[in-house]
C-alpha positions in Angstrom: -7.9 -27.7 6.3 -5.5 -24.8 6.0 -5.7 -24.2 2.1 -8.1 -21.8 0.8 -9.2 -20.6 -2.6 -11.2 -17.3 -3.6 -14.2 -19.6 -2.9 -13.6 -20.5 0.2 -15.5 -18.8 2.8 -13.2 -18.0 5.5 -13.4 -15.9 9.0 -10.6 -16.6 11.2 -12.7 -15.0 14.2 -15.0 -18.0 14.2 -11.8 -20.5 15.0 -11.1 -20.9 19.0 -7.6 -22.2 18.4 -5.0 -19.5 19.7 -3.5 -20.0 16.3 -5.0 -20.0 12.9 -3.6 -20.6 9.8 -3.7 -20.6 6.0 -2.4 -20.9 2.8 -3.5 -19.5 -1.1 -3.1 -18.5 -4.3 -5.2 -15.6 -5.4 -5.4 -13.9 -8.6 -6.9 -10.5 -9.2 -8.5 -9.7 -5.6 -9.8 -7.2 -3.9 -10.9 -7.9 0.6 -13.4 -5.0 1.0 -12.4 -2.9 4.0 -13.0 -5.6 7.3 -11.0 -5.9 10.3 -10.6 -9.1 12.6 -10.8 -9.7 16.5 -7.8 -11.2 15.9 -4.3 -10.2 14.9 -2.9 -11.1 11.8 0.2 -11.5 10.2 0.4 -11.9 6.2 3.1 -12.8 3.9 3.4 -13.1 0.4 6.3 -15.2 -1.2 4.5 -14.7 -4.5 3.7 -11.4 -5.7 2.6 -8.2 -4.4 -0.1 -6.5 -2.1 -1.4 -3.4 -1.9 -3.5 -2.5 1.7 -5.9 0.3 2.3 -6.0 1.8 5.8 -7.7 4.3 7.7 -5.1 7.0 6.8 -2.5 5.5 4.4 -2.0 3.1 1.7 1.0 0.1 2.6 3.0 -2.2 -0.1 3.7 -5.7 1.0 6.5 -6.5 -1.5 8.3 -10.4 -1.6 10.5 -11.5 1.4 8.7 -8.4 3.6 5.8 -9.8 6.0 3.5 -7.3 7.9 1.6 -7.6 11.1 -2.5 -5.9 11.2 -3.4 -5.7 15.0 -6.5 -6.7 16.1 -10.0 -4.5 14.9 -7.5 -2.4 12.5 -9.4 -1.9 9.4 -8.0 -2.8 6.1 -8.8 -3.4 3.0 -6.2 -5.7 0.7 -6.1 -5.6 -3.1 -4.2 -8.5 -5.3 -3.7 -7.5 -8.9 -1.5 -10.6 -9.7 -1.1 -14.4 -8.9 0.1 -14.1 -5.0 1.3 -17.2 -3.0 0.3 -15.6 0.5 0.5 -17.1 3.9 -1.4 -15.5 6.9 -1.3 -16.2 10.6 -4.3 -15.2 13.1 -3.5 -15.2 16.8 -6.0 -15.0 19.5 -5.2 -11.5 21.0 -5.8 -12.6 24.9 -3.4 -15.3 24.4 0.1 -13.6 22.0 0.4 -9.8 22.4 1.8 -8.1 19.0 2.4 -4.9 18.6 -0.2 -2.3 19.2 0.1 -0.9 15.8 1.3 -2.0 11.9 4.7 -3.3 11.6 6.3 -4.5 8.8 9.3 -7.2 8.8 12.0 -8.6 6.7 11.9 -12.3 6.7 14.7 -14.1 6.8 14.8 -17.9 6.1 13.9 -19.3 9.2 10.7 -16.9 9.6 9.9 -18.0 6.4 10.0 -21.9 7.2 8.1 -21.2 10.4 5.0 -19.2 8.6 4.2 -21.8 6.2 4.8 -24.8 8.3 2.1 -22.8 10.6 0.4 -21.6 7.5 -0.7 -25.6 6.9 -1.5 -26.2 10.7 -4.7 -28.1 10.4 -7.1 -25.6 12.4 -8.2 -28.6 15.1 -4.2 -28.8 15.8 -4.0 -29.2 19.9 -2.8 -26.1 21.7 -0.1 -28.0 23.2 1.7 -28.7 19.9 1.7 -25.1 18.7 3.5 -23.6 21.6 6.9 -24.1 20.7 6.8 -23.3 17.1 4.4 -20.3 18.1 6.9 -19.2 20.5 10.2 -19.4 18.3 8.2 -17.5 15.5 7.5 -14.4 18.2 11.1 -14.7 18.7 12.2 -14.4 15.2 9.4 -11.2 14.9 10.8 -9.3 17.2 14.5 -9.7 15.9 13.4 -9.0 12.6 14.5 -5.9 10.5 12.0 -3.1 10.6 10.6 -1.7 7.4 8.1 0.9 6.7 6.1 0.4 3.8 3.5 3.2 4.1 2.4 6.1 2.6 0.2 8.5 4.4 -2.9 9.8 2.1 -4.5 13.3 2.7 -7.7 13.4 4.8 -8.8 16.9 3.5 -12.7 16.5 2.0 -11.3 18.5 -1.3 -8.9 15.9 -2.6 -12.0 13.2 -1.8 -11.6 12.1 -5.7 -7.8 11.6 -5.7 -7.7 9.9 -2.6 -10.3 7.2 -3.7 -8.2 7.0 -7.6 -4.7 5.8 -5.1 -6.0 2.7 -5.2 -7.0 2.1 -8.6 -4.5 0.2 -10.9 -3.9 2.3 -13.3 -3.4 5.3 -10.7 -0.2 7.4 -11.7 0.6 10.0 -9.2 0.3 13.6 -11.2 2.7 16.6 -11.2 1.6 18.9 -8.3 0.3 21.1 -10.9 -1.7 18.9 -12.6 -3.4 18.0 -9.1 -4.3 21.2 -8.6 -5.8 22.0 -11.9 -7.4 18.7 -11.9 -9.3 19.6 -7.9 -9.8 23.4 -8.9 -7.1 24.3 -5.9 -4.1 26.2 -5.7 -0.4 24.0 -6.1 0.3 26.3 -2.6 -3.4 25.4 -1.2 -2.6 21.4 -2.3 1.0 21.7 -0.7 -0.4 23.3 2.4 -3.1 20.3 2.6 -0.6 17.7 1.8 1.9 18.8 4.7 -1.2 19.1 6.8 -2.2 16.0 6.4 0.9 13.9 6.0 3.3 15.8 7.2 5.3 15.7 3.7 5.4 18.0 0.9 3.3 16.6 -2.6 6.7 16.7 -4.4 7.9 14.2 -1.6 4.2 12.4 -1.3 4.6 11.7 -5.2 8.2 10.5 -5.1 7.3 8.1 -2.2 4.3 6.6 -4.3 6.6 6.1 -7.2 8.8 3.8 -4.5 5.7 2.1 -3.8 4.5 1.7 -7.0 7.9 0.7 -8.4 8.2 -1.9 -6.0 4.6 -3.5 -6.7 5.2 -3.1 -10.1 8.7 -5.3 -10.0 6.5 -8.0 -7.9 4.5 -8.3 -10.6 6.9 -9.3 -13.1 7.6 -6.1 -15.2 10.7 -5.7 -16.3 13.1 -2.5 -15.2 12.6 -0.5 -18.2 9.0 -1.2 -18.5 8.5 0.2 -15.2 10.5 3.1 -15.5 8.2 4.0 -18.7 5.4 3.5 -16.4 6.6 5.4 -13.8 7.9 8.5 -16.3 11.3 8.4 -15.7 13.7 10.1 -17.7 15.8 7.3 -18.3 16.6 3.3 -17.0 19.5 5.0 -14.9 17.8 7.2 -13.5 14.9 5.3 -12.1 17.9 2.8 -10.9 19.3 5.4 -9.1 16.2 6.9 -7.9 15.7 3.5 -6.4 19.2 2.5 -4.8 19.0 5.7 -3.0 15.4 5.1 -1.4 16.5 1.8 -1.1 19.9 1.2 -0.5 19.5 -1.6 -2.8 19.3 -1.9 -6.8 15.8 -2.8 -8.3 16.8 -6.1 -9.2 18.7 -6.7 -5.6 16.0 -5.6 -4.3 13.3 -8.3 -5.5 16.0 -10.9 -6.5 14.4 -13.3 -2.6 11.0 -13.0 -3.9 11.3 -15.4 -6.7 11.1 -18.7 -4.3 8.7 -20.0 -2.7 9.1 -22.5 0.4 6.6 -25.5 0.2 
């Protein structure tokens, strides 16, 4: 059995195999922080995920796939339909890299998660090593991306950091942040370059990309999300997104809208 619904009680860490795999649809979700023994690789053809970790927050957007190494703590939140895949293999048997790395996936990638995605989780060891070892070959060739947004550490912003994650979270003016945590817009700056090593003014416009891109994921159409997001205009949330991107909005999503069965 390899296909799973929110119902289905499910701990990949109980599996011997090498390789485990599996395959759902989930609607509005949200993991709790866990972590695994194992390392895990998660796609979603369908939709859009948002992860919590220790230090940042991380978009997995359509056609993108990321890899969580083993014990790394997450916490995933779904607030659409998402078609995911996700792959667990047995860290003393496939080495992944030590820390999170997000891929594009090309076709072949794609064919290979989810014909390992439906792998019954008896399947003989001796019948996943090829596929298994063409995948890890296909990984590694893969275009980087880098999907993360650190989030401050500093005990005064406590309440902002825990709103990130909320759905309805829209990333305030600097000043607003300040009034709204009774600091400074100099003490907040100091703390955000502190503790992420960016500006707020550059902290918020990353977030927007973020946001922007789960947003589109999701379905919402280009002008709706630049409302949302408080762009001036359609343009210029285009072109605030091209040159993060290097790609238009709709470009940008327009491999996400198939999924491989």
């Amino acid at each position: 059995m390899a296909v799973i619904d929110q119902k289905t009680a499910f701990d990949a860490d109980k599996f011997t195999a090498s390789v485990i795999g599996i395959a759902a649809d989930v609607g509005q979700h949200d993991s709790g922080v866990h972590q695994h023994r194992k390392g895990q690789i998660l796609y979603a053809p369908q939709g859009c995920m948002t992860f919590a970790l220790e230090h940042a927050i991380c978009i997995l957007p359509p056609t993108k796939a990321v890899w969580i190494p083993p014990q790394t703590a997450h916490r995933a939140v779904m607030t659409n339909v998402v078609a995911y895949r996700s792959l667990y293999f047995d860290g003393t048997v496939y080495d992944g890299p030590e820390e999170i790395t997000m891929i594009e996936v090309n076709d072949l990638l794609k064919a290979l998660m989810n014909r390992m995605a439906f792998w019954p989780w008896d399947k003989p060891e001796a019948e996943m090593v090829k596929t298994t070892a063409l995948f890890w070959e296909e990984f590694y060739l893969a275009k980087r991306h880098d999907y993360q947004l650190p989030v401050p550490v500093d005990a005064r912003l406590n309440l902002f950091r825990t709103q990130i994650m909320q759905d309805t979270f829209l990333a305030p003016s600097a000043s607003s942040l300040a009034e709204s945590v009774g600091l400074s817009p100099k003490t907040v700056t100091r703390i955000f370059k502190a503790d992420t090593g960016m500006s707020y003014q550059d902290w918020r416009q990353q977030w927007r990309l973020l946001k922007a891109i789960e947003l589109l994921s999701s379905g919402m159409l280009v002008a709706d999300v630049s409302v949302w997001l408080e762009f001036s205009s359609d343009s210029a949330f285009i072109a605030f997104f091209k040159q993060q991107t290097g790609k238009t909005p709709l470009r940008f999503m327009e491999r996400g809208t198939t999924l491989v069965t």
